[in-house]
C-alpha positions as CSV (number, residue, x, y, z in Angstrom):
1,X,0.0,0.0,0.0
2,X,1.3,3.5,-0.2
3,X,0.2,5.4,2.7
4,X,1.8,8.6,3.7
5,X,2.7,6.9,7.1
6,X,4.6,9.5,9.3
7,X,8.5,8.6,9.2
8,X,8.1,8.3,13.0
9,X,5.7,5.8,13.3
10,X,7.7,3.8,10.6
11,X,10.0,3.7,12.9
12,X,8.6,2.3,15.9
13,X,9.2,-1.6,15.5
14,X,6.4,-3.4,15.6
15,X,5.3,-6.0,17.9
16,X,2.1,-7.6,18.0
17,X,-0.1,-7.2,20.6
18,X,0.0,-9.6,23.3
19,X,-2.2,-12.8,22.9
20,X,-4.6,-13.2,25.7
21,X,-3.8,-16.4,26.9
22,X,-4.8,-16.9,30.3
23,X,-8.2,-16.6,30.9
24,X,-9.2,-20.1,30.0
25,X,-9.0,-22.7,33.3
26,X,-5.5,-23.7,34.3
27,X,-3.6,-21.2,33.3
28,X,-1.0,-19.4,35.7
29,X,-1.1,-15.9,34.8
30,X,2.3,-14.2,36.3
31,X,3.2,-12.1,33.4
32,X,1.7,-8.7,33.4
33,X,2.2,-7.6,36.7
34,X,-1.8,-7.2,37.7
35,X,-3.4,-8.2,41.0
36,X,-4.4,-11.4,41.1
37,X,-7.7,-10.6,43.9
38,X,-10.7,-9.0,42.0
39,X,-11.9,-5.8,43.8
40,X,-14.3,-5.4,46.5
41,X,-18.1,-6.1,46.3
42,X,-18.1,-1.7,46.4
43,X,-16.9,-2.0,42.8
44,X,-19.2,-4.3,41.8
45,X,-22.2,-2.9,43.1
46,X,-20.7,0.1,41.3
47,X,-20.7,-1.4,38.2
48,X,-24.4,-2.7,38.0
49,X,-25.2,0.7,39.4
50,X,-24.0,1.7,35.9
51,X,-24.9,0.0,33.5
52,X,-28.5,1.3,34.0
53,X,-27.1,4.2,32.5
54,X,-24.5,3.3,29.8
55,X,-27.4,5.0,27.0
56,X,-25.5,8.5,28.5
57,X,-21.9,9.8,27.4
58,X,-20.2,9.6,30.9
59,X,-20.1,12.1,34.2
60,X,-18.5,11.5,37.5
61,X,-14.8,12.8,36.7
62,X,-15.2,16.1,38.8
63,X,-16.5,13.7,41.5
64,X,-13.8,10.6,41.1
65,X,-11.3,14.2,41.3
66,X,-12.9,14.7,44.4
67,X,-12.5,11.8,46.0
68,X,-9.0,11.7,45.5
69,X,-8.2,15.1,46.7
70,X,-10.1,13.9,50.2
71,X,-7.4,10.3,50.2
72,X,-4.1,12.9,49.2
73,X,-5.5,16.0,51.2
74,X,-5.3,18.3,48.1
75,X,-8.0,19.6,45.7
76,X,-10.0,18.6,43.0
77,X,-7.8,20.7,40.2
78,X,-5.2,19.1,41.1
79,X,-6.0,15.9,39.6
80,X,-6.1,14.9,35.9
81,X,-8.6,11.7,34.4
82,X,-7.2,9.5,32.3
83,X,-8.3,6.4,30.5
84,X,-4.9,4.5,32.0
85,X,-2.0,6.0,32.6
86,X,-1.0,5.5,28.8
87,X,-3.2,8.4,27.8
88,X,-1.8,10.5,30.3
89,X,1.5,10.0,28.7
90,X,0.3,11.3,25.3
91,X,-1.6,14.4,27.1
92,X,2.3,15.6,28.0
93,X,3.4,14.6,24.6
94,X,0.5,16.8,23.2
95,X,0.9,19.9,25.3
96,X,4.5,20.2,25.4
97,X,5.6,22.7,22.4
98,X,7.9,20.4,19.8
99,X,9.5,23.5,18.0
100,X,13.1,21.9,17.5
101,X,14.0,21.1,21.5
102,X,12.2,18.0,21.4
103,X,14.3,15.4,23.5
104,X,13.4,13.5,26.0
105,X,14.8,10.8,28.3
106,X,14.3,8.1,30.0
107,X,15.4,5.0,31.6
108,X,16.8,1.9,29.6
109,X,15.0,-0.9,31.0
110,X,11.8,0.9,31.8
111,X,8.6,0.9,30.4
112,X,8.2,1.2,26.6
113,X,5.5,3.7,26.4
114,X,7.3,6.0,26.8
115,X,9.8,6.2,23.6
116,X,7.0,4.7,21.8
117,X,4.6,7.8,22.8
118,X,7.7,9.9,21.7
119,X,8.4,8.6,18.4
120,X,4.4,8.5,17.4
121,X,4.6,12.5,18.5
122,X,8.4,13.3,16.8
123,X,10.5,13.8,19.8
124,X,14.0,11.8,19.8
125,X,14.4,9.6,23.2
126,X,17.7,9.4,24.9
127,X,18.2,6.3,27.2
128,X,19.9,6.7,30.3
129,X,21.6,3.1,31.6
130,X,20.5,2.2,35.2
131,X,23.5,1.6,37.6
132,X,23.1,-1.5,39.6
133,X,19.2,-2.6,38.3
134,X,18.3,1.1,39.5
135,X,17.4,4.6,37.8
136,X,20.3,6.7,37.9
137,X,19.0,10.2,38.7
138,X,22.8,11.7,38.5
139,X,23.3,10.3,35.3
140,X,19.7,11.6,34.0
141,X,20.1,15.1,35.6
142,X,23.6,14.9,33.4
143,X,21.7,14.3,29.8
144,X,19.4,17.0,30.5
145,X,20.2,19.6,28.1
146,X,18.8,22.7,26.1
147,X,17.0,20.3,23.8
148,X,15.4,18.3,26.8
149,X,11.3,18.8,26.9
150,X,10.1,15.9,29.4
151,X,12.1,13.3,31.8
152,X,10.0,9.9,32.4
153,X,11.2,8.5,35.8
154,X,9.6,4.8,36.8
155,X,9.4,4.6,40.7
156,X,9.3,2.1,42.1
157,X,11.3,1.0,38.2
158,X,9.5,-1.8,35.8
159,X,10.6,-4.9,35.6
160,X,13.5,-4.4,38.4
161,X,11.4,-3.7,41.2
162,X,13.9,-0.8,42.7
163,X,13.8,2.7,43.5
164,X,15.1,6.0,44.1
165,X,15.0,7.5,47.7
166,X,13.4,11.2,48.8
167,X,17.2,12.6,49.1
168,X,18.3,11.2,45.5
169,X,15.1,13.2,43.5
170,X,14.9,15.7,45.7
171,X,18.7,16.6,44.9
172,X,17.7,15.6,41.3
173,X,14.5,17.9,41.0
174,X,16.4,21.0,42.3
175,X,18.8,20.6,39.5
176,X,16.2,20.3,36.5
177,X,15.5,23.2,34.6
178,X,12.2,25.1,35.2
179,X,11.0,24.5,31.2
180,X,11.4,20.7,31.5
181,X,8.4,18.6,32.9
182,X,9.5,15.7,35.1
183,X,7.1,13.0,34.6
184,X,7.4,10.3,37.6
185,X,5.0,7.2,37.2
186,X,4.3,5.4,40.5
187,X,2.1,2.8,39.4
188,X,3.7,0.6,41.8
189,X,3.9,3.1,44.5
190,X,1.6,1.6,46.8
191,X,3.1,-1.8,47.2
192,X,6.1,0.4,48.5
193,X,7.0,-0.8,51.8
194,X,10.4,1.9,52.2
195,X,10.3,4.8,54.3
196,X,12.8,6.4,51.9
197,X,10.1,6.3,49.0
198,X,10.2,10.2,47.4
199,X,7.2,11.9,49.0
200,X,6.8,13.4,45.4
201,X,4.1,15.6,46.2
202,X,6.0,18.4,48.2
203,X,7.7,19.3,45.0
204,X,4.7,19.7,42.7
205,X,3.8,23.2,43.5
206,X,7.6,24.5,43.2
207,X,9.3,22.5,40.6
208,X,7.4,20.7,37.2
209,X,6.2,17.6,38.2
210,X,3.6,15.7,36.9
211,X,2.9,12.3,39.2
212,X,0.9,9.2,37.6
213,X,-0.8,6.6,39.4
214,X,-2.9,4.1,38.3
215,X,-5.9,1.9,39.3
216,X,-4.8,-1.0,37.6
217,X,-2.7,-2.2,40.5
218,X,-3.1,-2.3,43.7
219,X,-6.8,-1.6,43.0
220,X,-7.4,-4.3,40.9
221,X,-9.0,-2.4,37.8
222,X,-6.8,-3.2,35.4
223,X,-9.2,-3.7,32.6
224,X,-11.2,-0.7,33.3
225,X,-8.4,1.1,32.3
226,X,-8.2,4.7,34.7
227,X,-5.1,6.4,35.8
228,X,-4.6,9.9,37.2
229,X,-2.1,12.4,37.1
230,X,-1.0,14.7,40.0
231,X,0.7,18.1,39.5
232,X,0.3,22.2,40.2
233,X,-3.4,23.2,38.5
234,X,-2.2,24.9,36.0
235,X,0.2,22.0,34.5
236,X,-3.0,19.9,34.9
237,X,-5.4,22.4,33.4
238,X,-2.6,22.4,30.0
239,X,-2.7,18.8,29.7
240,X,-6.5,18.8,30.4
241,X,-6.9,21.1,27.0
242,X,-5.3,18.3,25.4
243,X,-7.5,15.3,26.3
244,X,-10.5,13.4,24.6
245,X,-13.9,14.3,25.7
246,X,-15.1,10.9,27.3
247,X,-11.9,9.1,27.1
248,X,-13.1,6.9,30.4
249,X,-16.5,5.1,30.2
250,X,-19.1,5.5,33.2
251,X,-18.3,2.0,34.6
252,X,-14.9,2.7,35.2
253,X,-15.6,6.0,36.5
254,X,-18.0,4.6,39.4
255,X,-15.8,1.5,40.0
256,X,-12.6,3.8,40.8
257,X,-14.6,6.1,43.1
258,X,-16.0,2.9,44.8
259,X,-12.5,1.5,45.0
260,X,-11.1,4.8,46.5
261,X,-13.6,4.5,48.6
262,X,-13.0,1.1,50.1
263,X,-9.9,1.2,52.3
264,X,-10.1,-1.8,53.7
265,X,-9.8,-3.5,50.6
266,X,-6.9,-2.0,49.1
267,X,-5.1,-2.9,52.9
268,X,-5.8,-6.2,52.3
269,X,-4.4,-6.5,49.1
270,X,-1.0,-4.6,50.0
271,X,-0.7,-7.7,52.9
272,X,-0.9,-10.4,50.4
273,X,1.4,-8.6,48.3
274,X,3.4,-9.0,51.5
275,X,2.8,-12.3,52.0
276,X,3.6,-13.0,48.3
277,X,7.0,-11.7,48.2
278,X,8.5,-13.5,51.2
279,X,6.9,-16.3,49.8
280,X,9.0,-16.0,46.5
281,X,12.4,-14.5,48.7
282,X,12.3,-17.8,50.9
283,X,11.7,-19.7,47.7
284,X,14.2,-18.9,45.3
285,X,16.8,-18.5,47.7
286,X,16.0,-22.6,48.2
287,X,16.9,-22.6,45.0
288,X,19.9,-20.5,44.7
289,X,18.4,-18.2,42.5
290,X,19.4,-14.7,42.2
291,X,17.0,-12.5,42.6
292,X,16.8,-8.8,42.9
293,X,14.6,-7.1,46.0
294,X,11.6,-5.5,45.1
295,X,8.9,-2.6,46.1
296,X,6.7,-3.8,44.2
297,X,4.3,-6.3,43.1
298,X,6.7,-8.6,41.0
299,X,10.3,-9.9,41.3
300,X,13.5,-9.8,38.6
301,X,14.8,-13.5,38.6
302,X,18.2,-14.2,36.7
303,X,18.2,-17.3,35.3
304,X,21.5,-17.0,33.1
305,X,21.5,-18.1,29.4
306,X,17.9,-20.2,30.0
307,X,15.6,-17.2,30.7
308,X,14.0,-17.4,27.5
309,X,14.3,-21.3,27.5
310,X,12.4,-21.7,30.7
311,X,10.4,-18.5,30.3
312,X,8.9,-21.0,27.2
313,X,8.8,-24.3,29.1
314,X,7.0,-22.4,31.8
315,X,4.2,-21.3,28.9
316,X,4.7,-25.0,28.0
317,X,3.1,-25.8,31.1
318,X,0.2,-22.9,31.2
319,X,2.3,-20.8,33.5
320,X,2.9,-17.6,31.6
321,X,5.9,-15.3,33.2
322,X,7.7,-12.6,31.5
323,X,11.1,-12.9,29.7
324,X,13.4,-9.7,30.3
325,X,15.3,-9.6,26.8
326,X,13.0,-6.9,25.3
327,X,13.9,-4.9,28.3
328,X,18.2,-5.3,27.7
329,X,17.9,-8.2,30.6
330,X,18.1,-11.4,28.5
331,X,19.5,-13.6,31.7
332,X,16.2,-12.5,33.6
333,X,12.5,-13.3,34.0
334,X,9.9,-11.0,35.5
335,X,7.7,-13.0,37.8
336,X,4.5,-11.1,38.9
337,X,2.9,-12.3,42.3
338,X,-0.2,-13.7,42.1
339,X,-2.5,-15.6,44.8
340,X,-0.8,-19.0,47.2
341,X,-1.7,-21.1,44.6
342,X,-0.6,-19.6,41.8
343,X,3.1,-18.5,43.6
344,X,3.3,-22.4,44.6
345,X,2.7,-23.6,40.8
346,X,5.0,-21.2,39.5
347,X,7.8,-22.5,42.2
348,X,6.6,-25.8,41.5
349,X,6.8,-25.7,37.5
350,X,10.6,-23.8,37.8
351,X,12.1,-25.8,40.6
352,X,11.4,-29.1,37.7
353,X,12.8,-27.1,34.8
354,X,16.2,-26.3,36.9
């Protein structure tokens, strides 16, 4: 065919999109990082609440705003809608002027939206190596230049599981230049357990930041698809101007206010997550695997020259985990943590293949 497709999208190699196995009986799902638990009976009751509406284009986004200023103890224009996280990401893209100074960087390793928002809206990404599994906020703060736009930072980082501390981005946030819009996606944030973890949100109203976090997570609403942003109103009213009009349906809507909502639910999932990961510490170390510690709700396994042998033995036997090469970790597997059972298989099904 001979499309006029944009030289930057031709550039973007092409993957296709992940096949959905897993949902039939049997299968081990520990591949895509979600929460195993489904939400609370609140969501659900939510969601037939709903549908006796779904004939009308959706409300409820001032109110879901709302709610979350009450949980952060900040106001409603602080908070910016989006239909996951991923849209949030092209709402910066889109507001941030592209005149020539249109770099951005991020970390190698990380997640791949981001250079792949970045080539579909022509800016040039420059990857900044991690130093020991970790973002490197010296080395980023040292690419920053005159052509930089936007800085993605992971934290707690995808696939590795580490993170930076409060006194490493606060002495990186000081440093960046006032034009440059530091974009830090905590989608893992809450399974945190560190003291240390950056209390982002006493920078927002001096320096650019734009925080994301996600309901996909902790909160179990991964295929509702909502994530919000957190910044000074008038970044958020920018990237506002920027957005679809009824990018998130009226389900998901009422199932993340009914999930902010239900406190108790969300504290029982973070113990499992708990629970999960010494599970999976005491287990590999059984096996004398290395493994790297986590704040999050997944653990980096290195397996040496079989991870992608055993990361397709494991399919083999319906337990689907991710292999790290596509990340620059080919002697590693990402295992996310799912409920006893699962965690048990997956041990079970690796501890045969060693």
């Amino acid at each position: 065919m001979k499309l006029s497709i944009s030289d930057s999208v031709r550039k973007i190699p092409y993957y296709p999109k992940a096949l959905m196995y897993g949902h039939e009986d049997g299968w081990v799902r520990l591949s895509s990082n979600e929460n195993p638990y489904p939400p609370s009976e609140m969501v659900f009751e939510s969601i037939l609440d709903a549908l006796f509406a779904i004939n009308r284009y959706p409300g409820g986004e001032k109110e879901l705003k709302e709610d979350l200023a009450g949980l952060y103890r900040l106001k409603g224009d602080n908070f910016l809608i989006g239909n996951g996280s991923n849209e949030l990401i092209e709402m910066t893209f889109r507001a941030m002027k592209n005149d020539g100074r249109n770099g951005v960087i991020v970390t190698e390793s990380s997640f791949a939206f981001y250079d792949i928002a970045a080539r579909i809206y022509g800016y040039e990404t420059t990857k900044v190596p991690l130093t020991a599994l970790t973002t490197d906020l010296g080395k980023i703060a040292a690419a920053i230049d005159d052509r930089t736009r936007l800085v993605f930072l992971n934290n707690p980082l995808n696939p590795t599981g580490t993170m930076f501390n409060h006194e490493q981005f606060e002495r990186f946030i000081t440093s960046v230049p006032p034009e440059v819009l530091v974009v830090v996606d905590e989608a893992y944030a809450e399974f945190t357990e560190s003291e240390s973890f950056p209390r982002t949100l006493a920078f927002m109203e001096k320096y650019p930041v734009l925080i994301l976090r996600t309901f996909s997570k902790a909160y179990g609403l991964a295929g509702l698809r909502v994530g919000y942003g957190i910044g000074d109103p008038e970044i958020v009213s920018f990237l506002e101007r920027t957005k679809q009009p009824f990018s998130i349906n009226l389900i998901a809507i009422l199932a993340a206010r009914a999930a902010v909502r239900d406190g108790s639910r969300l504290a029982a999932v973070l113990a499992n997550n708990r629970a999960a990961k010494s599970f999976y510490y005491e287990s590999l170390k059984s096996l004398n695997l290395e493994y790297t510690p986590t704040e999050a709700n997944f653990v980096l396994v290195r397996l040496g020259m079989r991870a992608e042998e055993i990361t397709k033995k494991l399919f083999e036997r319906k337990v689907l985990v991710r292999f790290m090469g596509a990340y620059g970790l080919p002697d590693s597997i990402r295992i996310s943590f799912g409920t006893p059972y699962e965690n048990t298989r997956c041990i079970e099904e690796l501890k045969r293949l060693l």
